[in-house]
N, C-alpha and C positions, 0 to 999 in steps of 0.2 A: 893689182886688184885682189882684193879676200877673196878666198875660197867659199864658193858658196856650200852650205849644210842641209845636206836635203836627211831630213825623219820619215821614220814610217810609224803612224797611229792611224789603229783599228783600222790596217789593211789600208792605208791612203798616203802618198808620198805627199811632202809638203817642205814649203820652205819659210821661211820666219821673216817679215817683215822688218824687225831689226837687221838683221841681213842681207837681205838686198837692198836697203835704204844704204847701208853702208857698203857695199860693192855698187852703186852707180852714185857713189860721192853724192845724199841728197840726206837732208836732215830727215830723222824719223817721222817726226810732229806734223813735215810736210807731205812725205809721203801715206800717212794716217790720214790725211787729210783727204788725200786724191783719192785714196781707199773707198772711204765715205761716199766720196762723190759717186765712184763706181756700185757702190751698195746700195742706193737711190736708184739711180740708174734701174740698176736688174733687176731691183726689187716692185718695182713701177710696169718692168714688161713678165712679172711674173715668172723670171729666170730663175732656178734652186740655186741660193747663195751660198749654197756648201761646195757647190760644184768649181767655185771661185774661190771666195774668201772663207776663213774662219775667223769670229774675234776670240779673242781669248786675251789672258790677263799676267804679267807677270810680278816679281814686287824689286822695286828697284834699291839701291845700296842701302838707302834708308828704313826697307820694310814696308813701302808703301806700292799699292796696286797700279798698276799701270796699265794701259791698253796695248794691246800691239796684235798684229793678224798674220795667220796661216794660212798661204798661195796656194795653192794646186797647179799642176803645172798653166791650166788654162789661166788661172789669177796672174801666173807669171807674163802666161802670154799679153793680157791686157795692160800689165807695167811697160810690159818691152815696146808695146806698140804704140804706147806714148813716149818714148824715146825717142832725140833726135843724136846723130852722130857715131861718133865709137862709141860712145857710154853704151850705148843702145844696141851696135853689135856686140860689144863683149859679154856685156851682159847674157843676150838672146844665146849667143855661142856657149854660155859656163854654164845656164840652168839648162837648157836642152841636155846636153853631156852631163851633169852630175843624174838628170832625172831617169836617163838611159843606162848608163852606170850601175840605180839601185835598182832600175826596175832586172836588170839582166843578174844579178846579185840574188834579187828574192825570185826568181826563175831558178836559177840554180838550184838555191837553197831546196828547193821544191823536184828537186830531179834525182831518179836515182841515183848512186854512182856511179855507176856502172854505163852512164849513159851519157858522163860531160866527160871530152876529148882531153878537155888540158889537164896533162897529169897532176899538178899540184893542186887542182882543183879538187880535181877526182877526190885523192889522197884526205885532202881538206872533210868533204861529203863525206868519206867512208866513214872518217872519225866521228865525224856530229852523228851518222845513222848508229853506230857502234853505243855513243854516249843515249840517244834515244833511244833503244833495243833494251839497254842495261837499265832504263830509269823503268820503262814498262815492266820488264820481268821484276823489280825490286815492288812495284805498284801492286804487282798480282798479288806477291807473296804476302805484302802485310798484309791486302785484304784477304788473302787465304789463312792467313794468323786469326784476326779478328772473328772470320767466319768461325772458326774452328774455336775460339773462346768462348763464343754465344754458345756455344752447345755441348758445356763440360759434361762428362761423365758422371752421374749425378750416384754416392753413396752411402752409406749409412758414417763414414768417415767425414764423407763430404759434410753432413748434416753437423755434425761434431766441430769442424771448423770454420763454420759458416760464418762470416765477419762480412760489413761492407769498407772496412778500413783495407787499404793499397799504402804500399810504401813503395819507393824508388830505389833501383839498385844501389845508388851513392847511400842511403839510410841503412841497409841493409848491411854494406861493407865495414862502414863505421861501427857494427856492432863486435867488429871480428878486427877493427884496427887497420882496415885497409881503404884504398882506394876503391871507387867505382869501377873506374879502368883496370883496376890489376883482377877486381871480383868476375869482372866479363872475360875478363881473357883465361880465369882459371873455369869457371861455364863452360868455355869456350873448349878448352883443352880434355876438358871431360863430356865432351860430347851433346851437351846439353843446347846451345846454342851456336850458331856462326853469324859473319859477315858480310853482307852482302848488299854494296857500294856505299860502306860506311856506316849501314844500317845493323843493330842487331837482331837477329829474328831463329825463334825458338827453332831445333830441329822439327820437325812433323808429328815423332813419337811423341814430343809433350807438349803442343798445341792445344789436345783438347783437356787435360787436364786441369783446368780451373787453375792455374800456380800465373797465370798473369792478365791481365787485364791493361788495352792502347788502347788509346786513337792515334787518327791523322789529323797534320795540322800543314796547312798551306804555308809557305815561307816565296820570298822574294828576294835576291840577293839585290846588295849596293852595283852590278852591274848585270841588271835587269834578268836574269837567270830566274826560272820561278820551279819551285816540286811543290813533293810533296812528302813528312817527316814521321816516323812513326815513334810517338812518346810512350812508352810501356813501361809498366808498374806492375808491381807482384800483390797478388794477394796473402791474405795470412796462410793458406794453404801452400803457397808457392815459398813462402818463406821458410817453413817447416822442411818443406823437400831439398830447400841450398842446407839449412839446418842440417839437416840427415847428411846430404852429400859430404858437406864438410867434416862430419867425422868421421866419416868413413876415413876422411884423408889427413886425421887429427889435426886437427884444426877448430879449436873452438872459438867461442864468444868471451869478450873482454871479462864479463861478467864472470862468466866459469871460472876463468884465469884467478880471478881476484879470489876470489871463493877459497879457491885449491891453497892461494898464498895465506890466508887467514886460516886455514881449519888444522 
């Protein structure tokens, strides 16, 4: 018998009608069919049909939409109890047990660590509260970045360099012949910025100095992992201060270079 696939969407465990048509050996088309009949049914004695079924759509090999429905365990229950025979206890036995399964899973998930007995559990919890701990503190800092750019130091220099043009550190490195990567990590080494879970974010001291200008941008990964990213850009003021930095540490602009070989 398949293993039945129990999801969890917006907080509700569910199981796929493809699915269980094909763990109790019964053609999809007929069991959409019995579906229906039940949807009639509760919707006549004013039953909430969410509570049951969901329809929903998928697109099959060709591209094309297709109908198919989302159980709850109660929708499961109304399958099972039109079953006759084994089909009918296996069935009842696999979705009971997977639905038990995920509900003790997102129980967990939801518990200290310090409070689930099985040690590999535990272990498991501590990491994901370690990884959630680390996303928040990284969440604070850029909005404590941004807070701190909305409110440059405003001077009679500042007024001097006042541009709304932002470039990117990768534009910026290119003018000196390098990497984005190698320009962060030498920032980096001269104290100007650090890392922090892959993120780059200015020391404090030059925060409020007008030299950069982010937002955040939501992302999603291909296994459902979801933050959030912070894209930052220099202003023309900010470019002037890596400008300075870098010669202090001779190190010029391609431009200079070329100059120096011509003159």
């Amino acid at each position: 018998m398949t293993e039945l696939k129990i999801v969890q969407e917006n907080g509700r465990l569910l199981a796929d009608s493809r699915d269980v048509a094909e763990m109790v050996s019964k053609n999809h088309a007929d069991l959409l069919r019995d579906i229906k009949k039940y949807v009639t049914i509760l919707s006549e004695s004013n039953f909430a049909l969410a509570d049951f079924f969901i329809e929903s759509f998928y697109n099959d090999s060709q591209g094309k939409p297709r109908p198919h429905f989302f159980l709850t365990k109660k929708g499961c229950d109304m399958v099972a109890n039109k079953l006759t025979g084994s089909k009918g206890v296996l069935f009842t036995a696999a979705y009971v047990t997977k639905f038990e399964e995920m509900e003790k899973t997102i129980q967990h998930s939801h518990m200290h660590s310090y409070m689930i007995e099985d040690p590999i559990r535990r272990a498991e919890r501590w990491i994901e509260e370690q990884k959630q701990k680390m996303a928040l503190e990284t969440k604070n800092l850029m909005l404590e970045q941004q807070v701190a750019e909305s409110k440059p130091k405003v001077t009679y220099y500042d007024e001097i360099l006042k541009s709304t043009g932002v470039v990117t550190i990768t534009q910026i490195a290119k003018d000196y012949g390098m990497s984005g990567q190698a320009l962060n990590d030498l920032l980096h080494e001269n104290g100007v910025q650090y890392k922090q879970s892959g993120q780059w974010l200015l020391y404090h001291k030059y925060q409020d100095r007008g030299y950069t200008k982010s937002e955040t941008q939501s992302y999603r990964r291909s296994n459902g992992e979801t933050g959030t990213k912070l894209h930052t850009k220099w202003t023309q003021k900010g470019r002037l201060f890596i400008y300075n930095l870098l010669s202090k540490l001779d190190i010029e602009p391609l431009m200079d270079r070329e100059q120096k070989k011509e003159a």
